[in-house]
N, C-alpha and C positions, 0 to 999 in steps of 0.2 A: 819747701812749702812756698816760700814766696818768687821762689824762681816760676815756680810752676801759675802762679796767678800773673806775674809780669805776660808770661807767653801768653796767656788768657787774654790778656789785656792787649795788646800787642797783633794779635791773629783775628780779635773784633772789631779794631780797629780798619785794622788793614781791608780787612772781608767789606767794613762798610765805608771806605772810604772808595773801592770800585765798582760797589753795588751804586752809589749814589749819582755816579757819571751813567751807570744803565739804565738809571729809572727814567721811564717814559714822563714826558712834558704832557700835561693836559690844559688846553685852553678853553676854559669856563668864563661864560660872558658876563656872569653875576655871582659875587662875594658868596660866601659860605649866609647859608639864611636869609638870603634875598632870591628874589621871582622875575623871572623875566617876563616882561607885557610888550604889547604892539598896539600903537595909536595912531590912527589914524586923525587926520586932522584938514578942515576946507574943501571938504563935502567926498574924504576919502580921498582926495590925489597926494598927499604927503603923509608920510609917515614918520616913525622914527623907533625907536625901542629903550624901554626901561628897565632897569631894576629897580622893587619895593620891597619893603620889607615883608618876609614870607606873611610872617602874625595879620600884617596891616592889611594886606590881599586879602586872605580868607576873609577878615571881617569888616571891609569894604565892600568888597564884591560877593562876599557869602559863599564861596566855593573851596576846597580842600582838596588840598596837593602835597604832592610827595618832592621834595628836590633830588636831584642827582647827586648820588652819594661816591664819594671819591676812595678810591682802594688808599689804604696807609704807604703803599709806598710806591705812589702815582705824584708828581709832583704837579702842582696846579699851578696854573699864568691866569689872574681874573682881568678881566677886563674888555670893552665892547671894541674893534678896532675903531683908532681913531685918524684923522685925516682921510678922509673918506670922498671921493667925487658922489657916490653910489652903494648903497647897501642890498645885496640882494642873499635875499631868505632861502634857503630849502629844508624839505621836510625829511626828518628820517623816523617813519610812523615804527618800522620795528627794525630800528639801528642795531648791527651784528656786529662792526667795525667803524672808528670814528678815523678820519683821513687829519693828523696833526697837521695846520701849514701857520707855520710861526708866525705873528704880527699879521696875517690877513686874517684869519677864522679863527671865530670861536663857538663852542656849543653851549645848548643849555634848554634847560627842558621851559616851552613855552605856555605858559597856562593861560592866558585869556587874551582875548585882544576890540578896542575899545575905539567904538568912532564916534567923533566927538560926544563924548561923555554916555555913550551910548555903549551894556556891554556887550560883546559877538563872545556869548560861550562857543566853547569847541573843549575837544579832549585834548588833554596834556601829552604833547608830544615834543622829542626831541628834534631842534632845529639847529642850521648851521647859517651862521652871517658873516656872507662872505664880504669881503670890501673889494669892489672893483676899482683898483688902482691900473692907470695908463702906463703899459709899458713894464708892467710888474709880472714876472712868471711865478706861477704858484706850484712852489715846492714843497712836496709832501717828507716832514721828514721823519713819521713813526704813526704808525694804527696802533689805536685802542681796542681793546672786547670790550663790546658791554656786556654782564649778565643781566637778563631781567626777572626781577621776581615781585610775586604782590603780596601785598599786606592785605589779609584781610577787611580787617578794620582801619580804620584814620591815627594817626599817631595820637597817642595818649588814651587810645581803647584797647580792650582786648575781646574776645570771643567769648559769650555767655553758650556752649555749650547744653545748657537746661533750658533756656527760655530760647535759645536760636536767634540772639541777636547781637549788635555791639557795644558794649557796656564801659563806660568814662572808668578808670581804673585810676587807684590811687597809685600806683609804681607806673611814671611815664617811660611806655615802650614805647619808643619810635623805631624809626627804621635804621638805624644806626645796628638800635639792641637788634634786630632779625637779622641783618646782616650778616652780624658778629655769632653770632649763636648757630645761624649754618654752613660759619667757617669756608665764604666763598672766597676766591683770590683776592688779595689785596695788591693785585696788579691791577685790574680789572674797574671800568666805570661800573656800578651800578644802578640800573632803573630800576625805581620802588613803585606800584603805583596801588591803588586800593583799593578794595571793593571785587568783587568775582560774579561775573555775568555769563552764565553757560546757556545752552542753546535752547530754544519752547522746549523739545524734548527730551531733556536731559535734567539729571537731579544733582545737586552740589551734597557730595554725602563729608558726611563728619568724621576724621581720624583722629584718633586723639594718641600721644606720645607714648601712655601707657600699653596700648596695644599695637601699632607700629612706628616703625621709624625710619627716620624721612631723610634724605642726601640729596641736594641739587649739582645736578651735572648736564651743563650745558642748558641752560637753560629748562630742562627737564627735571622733575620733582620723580628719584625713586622711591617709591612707598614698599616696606616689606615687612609684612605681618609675621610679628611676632613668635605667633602659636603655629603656623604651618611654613613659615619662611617661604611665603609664596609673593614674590617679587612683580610690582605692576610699574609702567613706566606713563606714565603722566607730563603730554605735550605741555609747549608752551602754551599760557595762557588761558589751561582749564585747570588750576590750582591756584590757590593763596595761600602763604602762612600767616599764624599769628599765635598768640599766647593765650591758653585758657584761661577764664577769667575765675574760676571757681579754685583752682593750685597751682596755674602760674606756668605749667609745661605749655608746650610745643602742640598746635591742633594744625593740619589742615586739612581744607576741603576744597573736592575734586569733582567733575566734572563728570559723568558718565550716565550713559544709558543704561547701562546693566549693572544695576546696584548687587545682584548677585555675585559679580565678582568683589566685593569686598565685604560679602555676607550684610548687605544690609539691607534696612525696614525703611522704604523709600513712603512717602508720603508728600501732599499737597497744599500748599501754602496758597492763601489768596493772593495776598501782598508782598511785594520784594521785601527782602530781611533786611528787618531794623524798620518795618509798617506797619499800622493795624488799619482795621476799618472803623471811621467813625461814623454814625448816625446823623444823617443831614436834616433829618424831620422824626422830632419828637413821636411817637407811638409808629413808626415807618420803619422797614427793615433796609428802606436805600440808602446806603452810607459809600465813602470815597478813602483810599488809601491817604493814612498822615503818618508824618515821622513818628514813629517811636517813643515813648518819654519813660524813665525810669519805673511809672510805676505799671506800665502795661506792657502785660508778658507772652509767649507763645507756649503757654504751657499745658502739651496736650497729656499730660498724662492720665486724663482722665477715661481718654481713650487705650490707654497703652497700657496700662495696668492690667485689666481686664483681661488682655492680652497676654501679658505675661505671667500670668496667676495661671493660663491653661498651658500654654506652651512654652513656658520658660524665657528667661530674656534675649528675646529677639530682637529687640530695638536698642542692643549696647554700641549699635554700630545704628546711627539715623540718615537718613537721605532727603532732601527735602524740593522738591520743584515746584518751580512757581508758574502761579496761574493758571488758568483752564480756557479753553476758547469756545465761547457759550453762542453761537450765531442770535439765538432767540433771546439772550437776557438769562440773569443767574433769578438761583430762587434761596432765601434760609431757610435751613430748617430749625425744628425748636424740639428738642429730646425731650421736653416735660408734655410735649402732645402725642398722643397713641401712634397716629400717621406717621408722624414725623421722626420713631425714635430711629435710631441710628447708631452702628457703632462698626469700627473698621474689621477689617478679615483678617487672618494672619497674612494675607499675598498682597495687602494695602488696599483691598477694593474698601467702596462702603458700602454695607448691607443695609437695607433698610426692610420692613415689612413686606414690598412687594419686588423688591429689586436686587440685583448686587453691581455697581457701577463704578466706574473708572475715572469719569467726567464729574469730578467733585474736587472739593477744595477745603483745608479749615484756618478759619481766619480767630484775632480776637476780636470782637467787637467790644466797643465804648460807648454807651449812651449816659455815661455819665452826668452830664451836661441836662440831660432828660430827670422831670420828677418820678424818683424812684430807680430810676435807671442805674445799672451795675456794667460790670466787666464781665462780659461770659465768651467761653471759647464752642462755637459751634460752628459745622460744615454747612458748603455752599454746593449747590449743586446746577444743574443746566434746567434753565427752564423748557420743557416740551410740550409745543403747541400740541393741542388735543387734533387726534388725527380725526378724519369723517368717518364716523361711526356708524354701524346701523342703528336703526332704533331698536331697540329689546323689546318694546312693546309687541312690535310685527311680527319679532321674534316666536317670544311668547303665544300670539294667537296662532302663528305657522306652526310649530311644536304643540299648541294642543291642539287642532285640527289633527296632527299627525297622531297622538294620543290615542284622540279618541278613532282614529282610521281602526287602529292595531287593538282596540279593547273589544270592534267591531269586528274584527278577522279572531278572534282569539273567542268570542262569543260565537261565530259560525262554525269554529271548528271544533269546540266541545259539545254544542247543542247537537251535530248531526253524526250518529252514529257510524254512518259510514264512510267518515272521512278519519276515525281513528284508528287506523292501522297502522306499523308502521312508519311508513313517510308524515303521515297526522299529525302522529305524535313527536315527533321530531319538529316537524312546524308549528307546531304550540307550545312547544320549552322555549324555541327559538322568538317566535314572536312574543310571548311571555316578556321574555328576558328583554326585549326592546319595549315593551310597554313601561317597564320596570323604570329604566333609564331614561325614555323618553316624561314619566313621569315628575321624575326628581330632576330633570332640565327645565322643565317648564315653570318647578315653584322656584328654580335659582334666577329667570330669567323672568321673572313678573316682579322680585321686587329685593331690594337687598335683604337679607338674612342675617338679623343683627347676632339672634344666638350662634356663641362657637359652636357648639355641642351641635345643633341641628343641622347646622352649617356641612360641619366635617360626615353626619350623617346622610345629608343628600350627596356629598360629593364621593364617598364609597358609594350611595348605593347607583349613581351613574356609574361609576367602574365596574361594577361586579355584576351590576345589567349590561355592557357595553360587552365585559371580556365575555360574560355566561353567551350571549348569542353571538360573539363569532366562533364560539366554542362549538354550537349546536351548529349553526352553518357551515363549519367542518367537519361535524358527523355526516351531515347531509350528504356532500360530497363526496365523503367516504362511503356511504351506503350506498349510491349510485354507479360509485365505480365498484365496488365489490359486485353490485349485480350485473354490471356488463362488465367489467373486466374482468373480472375474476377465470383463470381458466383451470381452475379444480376441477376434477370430476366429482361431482356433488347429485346430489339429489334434485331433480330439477322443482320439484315443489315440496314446500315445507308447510308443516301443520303450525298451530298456532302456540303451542308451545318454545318451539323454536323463535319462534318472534317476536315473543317474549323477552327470551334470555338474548337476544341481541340489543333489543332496547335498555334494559339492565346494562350491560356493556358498556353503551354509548351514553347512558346516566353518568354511571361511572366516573369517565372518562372526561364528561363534559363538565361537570360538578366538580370535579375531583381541580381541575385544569382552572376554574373560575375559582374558586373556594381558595387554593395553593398559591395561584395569582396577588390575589388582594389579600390573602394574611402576609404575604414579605411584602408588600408595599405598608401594609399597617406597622407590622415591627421595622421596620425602615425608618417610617415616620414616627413612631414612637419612641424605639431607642438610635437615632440616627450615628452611624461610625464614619457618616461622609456627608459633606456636604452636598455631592452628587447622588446622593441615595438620599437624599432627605425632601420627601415629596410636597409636605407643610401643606397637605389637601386639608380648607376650610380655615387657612390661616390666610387672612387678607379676600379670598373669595372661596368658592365651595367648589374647587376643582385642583390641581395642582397648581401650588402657591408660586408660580413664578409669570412673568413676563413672557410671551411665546418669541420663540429664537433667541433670548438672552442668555448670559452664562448660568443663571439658575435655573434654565428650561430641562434639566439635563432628566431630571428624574421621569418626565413627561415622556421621554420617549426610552427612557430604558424600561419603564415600566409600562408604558401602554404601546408608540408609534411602533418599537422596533418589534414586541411579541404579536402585537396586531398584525405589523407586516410579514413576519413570520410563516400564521398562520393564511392570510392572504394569498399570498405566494404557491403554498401548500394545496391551498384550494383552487387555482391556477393549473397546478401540475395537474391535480387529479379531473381538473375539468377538462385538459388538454388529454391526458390518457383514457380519458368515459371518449371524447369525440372520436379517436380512431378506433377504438371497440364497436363504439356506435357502428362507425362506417361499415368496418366488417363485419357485423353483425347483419344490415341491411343489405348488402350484397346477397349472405345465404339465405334472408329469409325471400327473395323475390326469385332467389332458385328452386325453390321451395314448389313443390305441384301440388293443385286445388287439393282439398281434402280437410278432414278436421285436425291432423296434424300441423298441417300449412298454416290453417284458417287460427287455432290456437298460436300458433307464433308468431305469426302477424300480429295477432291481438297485442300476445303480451309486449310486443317491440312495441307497439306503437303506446302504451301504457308507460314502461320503460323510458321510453324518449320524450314523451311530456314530461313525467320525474326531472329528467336530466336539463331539458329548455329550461323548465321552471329554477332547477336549484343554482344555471346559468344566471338566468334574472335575476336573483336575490346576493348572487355572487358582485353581479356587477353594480346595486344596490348599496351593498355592504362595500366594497373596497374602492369605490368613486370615495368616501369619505375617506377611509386613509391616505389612501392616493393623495385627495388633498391636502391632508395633515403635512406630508409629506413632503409636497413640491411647496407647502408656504415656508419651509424651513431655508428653501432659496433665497424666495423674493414673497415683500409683502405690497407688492403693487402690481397695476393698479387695482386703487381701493374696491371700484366695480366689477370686476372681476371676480374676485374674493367675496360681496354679499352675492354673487349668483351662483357662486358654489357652495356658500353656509346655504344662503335658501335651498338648494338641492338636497346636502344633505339633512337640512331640516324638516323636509318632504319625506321621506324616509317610508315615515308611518304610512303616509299614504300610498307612496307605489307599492307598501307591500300588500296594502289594502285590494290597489288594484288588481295587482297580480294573482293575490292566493284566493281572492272571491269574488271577481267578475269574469266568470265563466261557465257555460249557457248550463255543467251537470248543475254545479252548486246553486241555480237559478232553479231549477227544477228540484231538486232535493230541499230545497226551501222554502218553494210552494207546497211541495209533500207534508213537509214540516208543520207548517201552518195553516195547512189544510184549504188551502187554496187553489187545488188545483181541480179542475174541471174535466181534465181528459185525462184515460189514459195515459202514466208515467209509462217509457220504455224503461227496462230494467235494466236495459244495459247502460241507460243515464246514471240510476240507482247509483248501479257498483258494476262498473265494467269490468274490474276483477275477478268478479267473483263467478266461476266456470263450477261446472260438476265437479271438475276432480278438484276441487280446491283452490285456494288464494294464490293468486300469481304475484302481488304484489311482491310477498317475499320471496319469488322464485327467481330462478336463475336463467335470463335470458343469455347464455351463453354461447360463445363461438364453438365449445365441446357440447355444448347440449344438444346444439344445433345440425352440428355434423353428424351426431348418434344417431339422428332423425331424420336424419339425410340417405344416410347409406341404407338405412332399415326397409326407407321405400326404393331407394336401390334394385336389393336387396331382391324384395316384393318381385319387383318389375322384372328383374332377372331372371328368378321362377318362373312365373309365366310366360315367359318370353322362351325359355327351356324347353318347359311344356306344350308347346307349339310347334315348334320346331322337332321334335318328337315324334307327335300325332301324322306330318305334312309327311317325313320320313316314311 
């Protein structure tokens, strides 16, 4: 036993009696706990350099610093070279290797520097002062590493995790304790320095010891999570450590733009950590970043709760960035006003009534100091100058002139008998359904609508007026190209039965289509499963509840732009298919020889091809507005531009005014009407459809109808031409 401890004794000796000849020499220009400063003196041309006492520094000069901490088995030489002609300085801002050169140089981390009495902050950086002695070669006889690592907080603080800031601790961790705790080389100089500054775009997120664990190598901090042992490596100078102040483990925080890679709930800070905003004028919300004091905290969990009560704890892992950059000036908001409530998204945005935005911030404010005034934590967001508006009023008399266009076309086409056939009746569902919409635009745009309930009711019944007549102006289309497209062998005239059960059809279909439409946008909005399906029409205004082109715009156009443009499109093909029918169609009808067959087919083409012009016009009517829903989803400039396309399509009511009743039948059918007419009506004014054999309207101007009709007089001509030729014989 005791042989065995002799050799013990004996082999530790030995080991450290030639480790002790290996240890690296380190030359530090200032004792353990003293600072080195630079003075300038007699208007700056002389200088010279100090060491003070670290304590006496900080609370002289008011600034805090870390000193260069020496590895345990680094052996140190203090002192400034002396006998000097000349001292010249150099910088080594991020020192990787210190050059030993015995009795000329020494290092040491520089913190301020002072001309006459005057102090020059700068950042604490490692300096070398060399002595230019005559005739002296400077031999280097051994390099240092330095590792570098930062303290989050200032010696004698730790990390308050829950409030997000640095909190005076009764157990003094300095940098010694961090050092020691991540177990770096004790060969090795180490730079401590404090505080973690990461970039405008970037969020400093929170690790805490419980859920990963942290090894510094080479200057690099490996983080690797716990629960998936998913390994991140984190540069120099975008970490710090430090000790939690709540149980005393190991926190740091890191640097990144993609808080997704360490599953975390990034959020926006006013103030650098360890700030708040105080209030500069009593009842005023403009306040200025101050230090921190014990009893004002960053505690948003008023926010976060909420949060986590639907979706579980998302925020066990926090991220935090600082500041926003507001060109126009920030604004507060106040949660206890309707306008103003506000609460964050699960993806960090804040939502507010009419918005969901990115360019926000939560600070705490202090008006303490103010009568009455408390601690309250609320968000900050960017002020936006109000852009150049139209006026609503012009709006409003533009939309009801257009109103009343469509109440006067929708009144011409039921009063006169002979305009409801068919196409008629199709153009009175249609214009209906724009009276509808154009109606309930006009009362949202004469004056704000304080009731929800009435609110949410004008703004369905503009949707369900808006979808029902692009629905009917898609039957339109569809009936027109059925009648010249269409190359069935069919009947070429139908009775009125049949005409019937086609409008039935297109009821159907168009009812069926408006109806189907606006009940999933209703249950959308009432029981929402997304926030992109959540249309919030009459929440904040009486149309879809969001900003146009914002991230909540989404429901606007899956539920109105993109099925509008749909159908648009639709009615595009079938207007592009009715035009080359048309064409062929007017070829054989002008090959066509006089006669009352001829003379009938011309008729009905030319009946035919007005339907088609007309449901043309109302096509380009209707989809001029989408179109420009559309192309504003680019760009919302310039502003003139954009009121002479709203005034277009707020004209509406009247081109369709113009269109469907100034025209010279409907002039004369209207004098009939009213009994105003003096001379003989032509009956083909009346109803140019209406022939001996029946209504052509719903006939079939067709390319097969055509050619039946064709060969027949042929046919005709043939025979006689036979029979001629016969008789000459």
């Amino acid at each position: 036993m005791w042989i065995q401890i002799f050799i013990c004794v004996i082999v530790c000796v030995s080991v450290g009696t030639v480790n002790s000849d290996e240890f690296p020499v380190f030359n530090k220009c200032c004792s353990k706990n003293m600072s080195l400063i630079k003075v300038y003196e007699f208007n700056g041309t002389d200088e010279r350099f100090e060491c003070l006492d670290r304590e006496d520094t900080e609370n002289l000069y008011n600034i805090s610093h870390a000193p260069l901490v020496i590895g345990e088995y680094v052996r140190v030489d203090y002192g400034i070279p002396t006998e000097c002609e000349q001292f010249q300085m150099s910088t080594h801002m991020i020192a990787t290797e210190l050059e030993m050169i015995p009795g000329n140089r020494c290092y040491d981390k520089l913190v301020l520097e002072a001309v006459n009495d005057t102090l020059k902050k700068s950042v604490p950086k490692i300096v070398a002062i060399t002595c230019n002695l005559n005739n002296t070669e400077n031999v280097v006889k051994s390099k240092l590493t330095v590792d570098h690592v930062k303290k989050c907080c200032p010696a004698g603080f730790s990390y308050d995790v829950v409030n997000h800031l640095c909190r005076k601790s009764d157990i003094k961790y300095t940098e010694d304790t961090l050092i020691k705790e991540l177990k770096l080389s004790e060969y090795n100089i180490k730079e401590v320095d404090s505080g973690l500054h990461c970039k405008i775009h970037e969020s400093a997120v929170e690790l805490t010891e419980e859920q990963y664990s942290f090894k510094v190598v080479a200057d690099s901090l490996i983080v690797v999570n716990k629960n998936t042992d998913r390994k991140t490596k984190i540069p120099q100078g975008e970490w710090c450590m430090d000790h939690n102040y709540q149980n005393q483990r190991l926190i740091a925080r890191v640097c990144t733009d993609q808080c997704s890679d360490f599953d975390a709930y990034c959020v926006k800070k006013c103030c650098p950590v360890g700030q708040h905003y105080k209030t500069l004028r009593c009842g005023s919300p403009i306040s200025k970043c101050v230090p921190t004091t014990d009893d004002v905290f960053f505690d948003i969990s008023v926010y976060l709760e909420p949060l986590e009560r639907e979706n579980g704890p998302i925020a066990d892992v926090l991220g935090i960035r600082n500041d926003i950059m507001c060109p126009s000036g920030k604004v507060m908001l106040n949660r206890s006003v309707e306008h103003d409530y506000h609460e964050l998204t699960p993806d960090g945005f804040l939502k507010s009534p009419v918005s969901e935005k990115s360019d926000y911030c939560l600070e705490a404010f202090d008006s303490r100091h103010c009568p009455g005034g408390v601690i309250t934590i609320t968000a900050v967001t960017c002020f936006v100058k109000a852009p150049v508006t139209k006026d609503f009023r012009v709006s409003f008399v533009v939309i009801s002139i257009s109103s009343v266009c469509l109440a006067l076309t929708l009144i011409v086409y039921c009063a006169l008998p002979e305009l409801r056939n068919l196409h008629g009746r199709t153009l009175i569902c249609h214009v209906g359904m724009m009276l509808l919409a154009f109606s309930c635009l006009a009362r949202v745009q004469y004056a704000h609508v304080p009731n929800r309930v009435t609110c949410t009711l004008l703004g369905y019944g503009i949707y369900f007026g808006f979808v029902a007549a692009f629905a009917w102006l898609n039957v339109m289309c569809f009936d027109i190209w059925w009648t010249f497209g269409s190359v069935r062998t069919v009947q070429p005239l139908r009775k009125a039965g049949t005409e019937r059960r086609r409008f039935l059809w297109y009821s159907l279909y168009a009812w069926s289509f408006a109806i189907i439409l606006t009940l999933i946008t209703f249950l959308f909005d009432t029981y929402p499963v997304s926030k992109i399906l959540d249309a919030n029409i009459g929440s904040g205004m009486c149309w879809f509840g969001a900003y146009q082109n914002t991230r909540t715009d989404w429901p606007h156009y899956i539920f109105f732009v993109i099925p509008m443009g749909l159908v648009t499109c639709t009615n595009f093909v079938l207007w592009i298919m009715t035009a080359r029918h048309c064409a062929r169609v007017k070829s054989e009808v002008h090959r066509l020889q006089a006669g009352s067959v001829g003379d009938r087919a011309k008729r009905r083409f030319r009946i035919d091809r007005a339907k088609y012009v007309l449901t043309g016009k109302l096509w380009v009517v209707m989809g001029a507005g989408w179109i420009s829903e559309l192309l504003s989803t680019l760009t919302s400039e310039p502003q003139w531009l954009w009121m002479c396309i709203d005034l277009l399509n707020e004209l509406q009511g009247v081109f369709i005014f113009l269109i469907l009743v100034f025209k010279p039948k409907l002039y004369y059918l209207i004098r009939k009407r009213l009994g105003c007419s003096r001379i003989p009506i032509d009956t083909r004014l009346e109803k140019p459809d209406a022939q001996k054999n029946g209504p052509s309207s719903s006939g079939r101007t067709s390319s097969t109808f055509l050619s039946r009709t064709i060969s027949s007089d042929e046919r005709t001509n043939m025979r006689i031409s036979q029979l001629n030729n016969a008789k000459q014989a």
